[in-house]
C-alpha positions in Angstrom: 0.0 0.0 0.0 1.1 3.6 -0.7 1.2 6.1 2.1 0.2 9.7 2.5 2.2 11.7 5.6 -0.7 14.8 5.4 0.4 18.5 6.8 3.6 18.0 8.3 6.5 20.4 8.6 9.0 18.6 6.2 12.4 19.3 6.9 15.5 18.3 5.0 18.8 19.3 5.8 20.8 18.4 2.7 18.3 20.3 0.5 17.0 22.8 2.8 13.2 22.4 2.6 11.5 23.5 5.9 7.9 23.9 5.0 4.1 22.2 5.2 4.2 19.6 2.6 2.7 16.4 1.4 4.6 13.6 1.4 3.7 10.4 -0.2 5.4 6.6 -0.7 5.7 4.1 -2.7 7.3 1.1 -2.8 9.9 2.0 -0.3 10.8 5.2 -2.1 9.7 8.7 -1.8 7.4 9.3 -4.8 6.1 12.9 -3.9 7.3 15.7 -2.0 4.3 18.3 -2.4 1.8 21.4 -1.3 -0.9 20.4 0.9 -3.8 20.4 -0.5 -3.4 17.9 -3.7 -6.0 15.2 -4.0 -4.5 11.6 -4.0 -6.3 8.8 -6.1 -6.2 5.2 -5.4 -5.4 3.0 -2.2 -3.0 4.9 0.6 -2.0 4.4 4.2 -3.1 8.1 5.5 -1.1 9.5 7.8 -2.2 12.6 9.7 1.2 14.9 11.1 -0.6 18.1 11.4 1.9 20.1 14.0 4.3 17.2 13.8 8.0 17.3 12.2 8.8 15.2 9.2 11.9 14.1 8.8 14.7 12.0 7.2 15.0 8.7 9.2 18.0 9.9 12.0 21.4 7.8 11.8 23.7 7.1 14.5 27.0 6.2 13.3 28.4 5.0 17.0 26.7 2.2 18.8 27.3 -0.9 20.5 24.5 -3.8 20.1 26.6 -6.6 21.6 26.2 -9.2 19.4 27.6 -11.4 19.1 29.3 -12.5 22.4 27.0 -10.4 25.3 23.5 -10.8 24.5 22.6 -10.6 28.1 23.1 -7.2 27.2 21.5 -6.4 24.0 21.6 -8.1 20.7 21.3 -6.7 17.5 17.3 -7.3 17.5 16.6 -5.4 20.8 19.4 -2.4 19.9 17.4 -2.1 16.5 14.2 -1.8 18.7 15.3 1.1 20.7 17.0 2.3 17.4 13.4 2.7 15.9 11.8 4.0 19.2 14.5 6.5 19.3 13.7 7.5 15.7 16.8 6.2 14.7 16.1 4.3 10.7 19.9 3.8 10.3 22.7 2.2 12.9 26.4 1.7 12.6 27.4 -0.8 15.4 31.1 -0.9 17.0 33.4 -3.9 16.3 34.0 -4.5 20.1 31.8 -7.9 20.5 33.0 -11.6 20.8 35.0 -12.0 18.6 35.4 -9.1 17.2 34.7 -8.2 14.1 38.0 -8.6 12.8 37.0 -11.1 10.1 33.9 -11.1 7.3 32.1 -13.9 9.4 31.2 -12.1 12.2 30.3 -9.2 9.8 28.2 -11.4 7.8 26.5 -13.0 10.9 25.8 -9.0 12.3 24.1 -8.6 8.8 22.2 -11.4 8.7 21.0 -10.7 12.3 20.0 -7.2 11.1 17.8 -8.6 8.3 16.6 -11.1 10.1 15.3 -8.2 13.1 13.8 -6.3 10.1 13.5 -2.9 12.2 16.4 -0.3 11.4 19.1 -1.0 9.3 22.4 -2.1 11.2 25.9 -1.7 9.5 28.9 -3.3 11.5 32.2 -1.9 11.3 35.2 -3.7 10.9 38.5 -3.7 13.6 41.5 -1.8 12.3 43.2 -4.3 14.5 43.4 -8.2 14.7 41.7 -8.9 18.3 41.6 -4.9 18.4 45.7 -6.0 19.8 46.5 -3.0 17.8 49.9 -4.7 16.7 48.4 -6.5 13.3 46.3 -4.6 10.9 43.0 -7.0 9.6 42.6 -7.1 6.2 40.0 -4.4 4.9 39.4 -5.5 1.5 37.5 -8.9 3.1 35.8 -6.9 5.6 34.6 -4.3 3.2 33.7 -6.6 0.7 31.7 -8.7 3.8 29.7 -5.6 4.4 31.4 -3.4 6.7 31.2 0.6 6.5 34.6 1.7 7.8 36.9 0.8 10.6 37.1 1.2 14.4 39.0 -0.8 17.3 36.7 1.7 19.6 36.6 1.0 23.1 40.2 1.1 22.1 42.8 3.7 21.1 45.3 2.1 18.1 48.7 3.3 20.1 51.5 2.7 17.7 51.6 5.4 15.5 53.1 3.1 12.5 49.9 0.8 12.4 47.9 3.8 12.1 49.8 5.5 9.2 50.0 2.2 7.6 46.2 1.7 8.1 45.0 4.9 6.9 47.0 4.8 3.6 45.3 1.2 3.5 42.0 3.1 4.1 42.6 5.6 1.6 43.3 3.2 -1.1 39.5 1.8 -0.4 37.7 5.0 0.2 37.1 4.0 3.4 37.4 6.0 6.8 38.9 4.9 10.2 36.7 6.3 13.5 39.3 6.4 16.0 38.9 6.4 20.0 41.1 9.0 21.0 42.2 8.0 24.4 46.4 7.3 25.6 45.5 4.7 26.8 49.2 4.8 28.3 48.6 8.0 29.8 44.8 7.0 31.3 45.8 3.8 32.2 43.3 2.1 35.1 41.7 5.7 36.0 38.1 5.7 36.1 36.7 9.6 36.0 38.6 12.8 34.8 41.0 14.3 36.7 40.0 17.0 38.3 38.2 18.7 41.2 36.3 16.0 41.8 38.3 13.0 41.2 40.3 14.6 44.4 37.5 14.8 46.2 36.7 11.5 45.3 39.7 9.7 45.9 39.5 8.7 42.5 42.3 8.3 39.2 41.6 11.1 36.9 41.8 11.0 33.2 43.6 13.8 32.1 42.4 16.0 29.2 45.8 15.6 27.7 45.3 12.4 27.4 42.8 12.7 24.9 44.2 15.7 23.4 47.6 14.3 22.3 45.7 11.3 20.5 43.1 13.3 18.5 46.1 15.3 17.4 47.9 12.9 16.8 45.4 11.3 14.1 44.9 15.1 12.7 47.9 15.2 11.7 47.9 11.7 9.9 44.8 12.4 8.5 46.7 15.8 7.0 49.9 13.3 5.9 47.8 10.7 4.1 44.7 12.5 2.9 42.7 9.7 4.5 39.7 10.2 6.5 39.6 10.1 9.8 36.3 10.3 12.3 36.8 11.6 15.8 34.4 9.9 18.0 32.8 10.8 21.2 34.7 14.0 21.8 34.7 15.5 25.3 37.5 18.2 25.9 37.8 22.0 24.7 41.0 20.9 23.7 39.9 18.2 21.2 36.8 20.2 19.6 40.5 23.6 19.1 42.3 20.9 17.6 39.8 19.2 15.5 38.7 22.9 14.4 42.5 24.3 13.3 43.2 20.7 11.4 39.9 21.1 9.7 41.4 24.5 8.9 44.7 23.0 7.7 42.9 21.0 4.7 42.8 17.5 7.1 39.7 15.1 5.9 38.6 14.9 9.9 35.8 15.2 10.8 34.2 14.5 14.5 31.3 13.7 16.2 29.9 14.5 20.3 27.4 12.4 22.7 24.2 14.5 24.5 25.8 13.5 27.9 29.1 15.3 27.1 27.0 18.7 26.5 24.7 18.1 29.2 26.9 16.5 32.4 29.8 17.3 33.7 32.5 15.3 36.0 30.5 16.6 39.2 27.3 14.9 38.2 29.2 11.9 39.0 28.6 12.8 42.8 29.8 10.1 45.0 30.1 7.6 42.3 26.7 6.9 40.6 27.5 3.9 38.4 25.5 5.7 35.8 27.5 8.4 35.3 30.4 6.2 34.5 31.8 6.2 30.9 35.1 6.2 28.3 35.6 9.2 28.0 34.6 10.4 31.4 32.3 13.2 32.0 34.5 16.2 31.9 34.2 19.5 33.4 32.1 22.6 32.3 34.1 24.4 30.0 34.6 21.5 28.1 30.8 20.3 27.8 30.5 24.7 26.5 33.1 24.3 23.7 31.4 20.9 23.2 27.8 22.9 22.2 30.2 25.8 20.3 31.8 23.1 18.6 27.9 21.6 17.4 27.0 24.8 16.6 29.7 26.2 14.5 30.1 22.9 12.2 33.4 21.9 14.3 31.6 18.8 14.5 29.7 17.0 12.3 27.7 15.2 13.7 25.6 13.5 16.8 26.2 10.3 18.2 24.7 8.3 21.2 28.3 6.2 22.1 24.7 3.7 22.6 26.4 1.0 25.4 24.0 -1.5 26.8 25.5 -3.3 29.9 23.1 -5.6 32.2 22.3 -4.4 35.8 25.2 -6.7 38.0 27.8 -4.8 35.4 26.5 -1.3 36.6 25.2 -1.9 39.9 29.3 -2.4 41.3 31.0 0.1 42.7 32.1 3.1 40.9 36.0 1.9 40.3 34.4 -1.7 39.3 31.2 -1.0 37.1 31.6 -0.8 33.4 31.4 2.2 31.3 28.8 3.5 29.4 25.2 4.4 28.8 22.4 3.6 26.5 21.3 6.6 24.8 19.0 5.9 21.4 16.2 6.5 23.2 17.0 9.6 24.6 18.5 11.5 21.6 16.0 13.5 20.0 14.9 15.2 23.4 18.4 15.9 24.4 19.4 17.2 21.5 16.4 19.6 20.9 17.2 20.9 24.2 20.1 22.6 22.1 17.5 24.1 20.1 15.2 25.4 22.7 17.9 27.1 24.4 19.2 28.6 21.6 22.6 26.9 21.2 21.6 26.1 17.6 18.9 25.8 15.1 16.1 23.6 14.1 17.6 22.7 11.2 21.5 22.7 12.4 20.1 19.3 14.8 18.8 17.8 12.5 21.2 18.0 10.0 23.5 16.9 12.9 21.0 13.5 13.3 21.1 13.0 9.4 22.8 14.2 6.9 25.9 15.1 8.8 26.4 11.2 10.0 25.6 10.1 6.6 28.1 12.1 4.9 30.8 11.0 7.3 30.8 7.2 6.4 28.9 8.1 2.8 26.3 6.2 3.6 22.9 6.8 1.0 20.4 7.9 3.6 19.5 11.0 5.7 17.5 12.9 2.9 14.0 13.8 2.0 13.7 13.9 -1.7 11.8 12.4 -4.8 13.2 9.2 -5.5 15.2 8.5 -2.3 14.5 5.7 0.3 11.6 6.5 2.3 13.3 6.6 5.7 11.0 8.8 7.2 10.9 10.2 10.8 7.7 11.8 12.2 8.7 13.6 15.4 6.4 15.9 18.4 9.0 18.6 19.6 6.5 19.6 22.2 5.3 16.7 23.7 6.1 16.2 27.4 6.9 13.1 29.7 9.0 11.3 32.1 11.5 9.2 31.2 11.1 5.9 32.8 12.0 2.0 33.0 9.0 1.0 31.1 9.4 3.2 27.8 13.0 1.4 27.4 13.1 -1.1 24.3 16.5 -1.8 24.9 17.6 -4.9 26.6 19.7 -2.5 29.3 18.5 0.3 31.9 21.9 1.6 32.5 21.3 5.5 31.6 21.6 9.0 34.3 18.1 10.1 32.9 15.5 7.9 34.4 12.9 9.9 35.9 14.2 12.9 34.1 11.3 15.0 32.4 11.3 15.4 28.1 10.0 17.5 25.7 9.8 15.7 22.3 8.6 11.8 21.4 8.8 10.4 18.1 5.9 9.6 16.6 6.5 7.7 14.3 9.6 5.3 12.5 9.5 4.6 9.1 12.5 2.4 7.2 12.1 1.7 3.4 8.6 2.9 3.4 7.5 0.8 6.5 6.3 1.7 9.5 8.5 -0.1 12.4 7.9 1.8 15.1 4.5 4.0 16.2 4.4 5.6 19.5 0.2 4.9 19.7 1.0 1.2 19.4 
């Protein structure tokens, strides 16, 4: 059946279109982009999004589903579930699982996971790394030609500066970009919170913002020597967004990417160790969550990202130096980030872009645009609907996540993925 989305405010980011249209499906593709008002003959799906957004289908090109190896945590079918409910059409899942994703069977097995969950489309990367050791590089010609959509040993930071050169030239020769996790991991070693006020207080090891500095310029600067493309995920220092800014100035091909709790929390949010505030990088401190927003706002970075990492409740219920880093966030995106719009950090338009077409153009992936003729990934979105966050609205498999109880504005309505609805918040 064709479909009809009636009186929405369509907004596309790629072509700039922000006004009432008509949209209309059909067979999995956008047939119609027009005025309200047009009569439609023949058979449709009617879809009423009078005061509603409508939207290209969001991407999120950093996640961690789990499978294979920890599906007591998630698997690929319940991450795509809370990809859909988070208005999320398109997912790019970490190579961290067991095994790793160092070889095309484990890509092909993610794949065939992802079809067979038939919710939001799930691309696996594959390891720069054998074993993500970070002493062997895999080979990317099998893993591309498996399935995967660019390399990352995140969770991770590649340390030997050889293997990186010697990857990213390999990279280059396939198009293909590294996403690097930009950590010394010599220099953080076994500390578990940035260093700081109140990692004293604490009695806790600190992560120093040097530590991430020196590795994100570090991969600047072989992105400028190679010419290959390199991703910055998860950034959390001023000093990583003034970096990433004056290579991007230098002609490097970086781009970089930031999480809603790196703008929103800072290091004292941690308080006296709430397991849920725990995560790689650590919550930082204030002026680095403001450069963070400056950096969204003035196209320093490219794009949003969740850092989406499920863990089951006896990994995050340990103590503080013990519990395992990470949040979910899919679920929790769109509110967060239209936060940045309601205070006036940045536009309507400027989030969305950052939810779309700003992760799809990082790993060129064909999605994130509302036109005639493209795949109808379609997101219908209420910025002004209100609610509490609980337990019960999760679809993911995990509940490890600092905004329980927390009170949002803005629900998706509405997930649509190659002209099918998967996900509908009236169901």
């Amino acid at each position: 059946m064709k479909t009809l989305i009636l009186g929405g405010r369509v907004m596309d980011p790629a072509s700039g279109l922000n006004e009432e249209r008509d949209l209309v499906i059909d067979d999995g593709r956008i047939a119609e982009i027009v005025p309200p008002g047009q009569s439609f003959a023949g058979d449709f799906e009617r879809i009423n999004a009078s005061g509603l957004l409508v939207v290209p289908g969001l991407l999120d090109i950093h996640v961690h589903f789990r499978e294979p190896g920890f599906e007591h945590k998630e698997t690929i079918a319940t991450g795509a579930a809370s990809a859909v409910a988070g208005g999320f059409t398109t997912v790019v899942c970490m190579a961290n699982t067991k095994p790793v994703n160092d070889n095309p069977e484990t890509t092909r097995l993610m794949l065939d996971a992802s079809k067979a969950a038939d919710l939001a489309r799930v691309f696996p990367v594959g390891t720069v790394t054998k074993g993500m050791v970070g002493d062997e590089r895999t080979d990317m010609g099998a893993l591309l030609a498996a399935g995967v959509v660019g390399f990352s040993d995140d969770g991770k930071c590649v340390m030997s500066a050889k293997i990186m050169y010697e990857a990213l030239l390999e990279a280059k020769e396939h198009d293909a970009v590294i996403t690097v996790h930009a950590i010394d991991d010599a220099m953080a070693g076994r500390a578990i919170m940035h260093e700081g006020e109140q990692s004293r207080k604490l009695g806790f090891k600190g992560v120093p913002a040097a530590a991430e500095d020196t590795m994100v310029a570090r991969d600047c600067l072989l992105a400028l020597h190679t010419g290959a493309r390199v991703h910055i995920q998860h950034v959390s220092t001023r000093g990583a967004v003034e970096i990433v800014r004056w290579m991007k100035g230098q002609g490097a091909p970086v781009t970089a990417e930031a999480a809603p709790h790196h703008w929103l929390l800072t290091d004292k949010d941690v308080g006296d160790g709430d397991p849920n505030f725990k995560m790689a990088p650590p919550l930082r401190e204030d002026a680095d969550r403001e450069a963070i927003i400056h950096g969204l706002a003035d196209g320093t970075l490219d794009n949003i990202a969740t850092d989406h990492a499920p863990h089951d409740a006896e990994s995050k219920s340990k103590a503080f130096p013990d519990c395992a880093n990470g949040i979910i966030g899919l679920e929790t995106s769109f509110p967060l980030t239209w936060d940045l719009v309601r205070a006036g950090h940045i536009s309507e338009m400027r989030a969305l872009e950052l939810m779309t077409i700003g992760p799809a153009r990082v790993l060129n992936l064909p999605y994130g645009r509302l036109a005639k003729g493209e795949v109808a990934d379609v997101t219908i979105l209420d910025p002004n609907a209100e609610y509490v966050f609980t337990a019960e609205r999760i679809k993911s498999k995990s509940r490890n996540t600092p905004f329980l109880g927390r009170k949002m504005r803005g629900e998706v309505v509405r997930t649509i993925v190659g002209g099918a609805t998967k996900y509908r918040r009236d169901a």
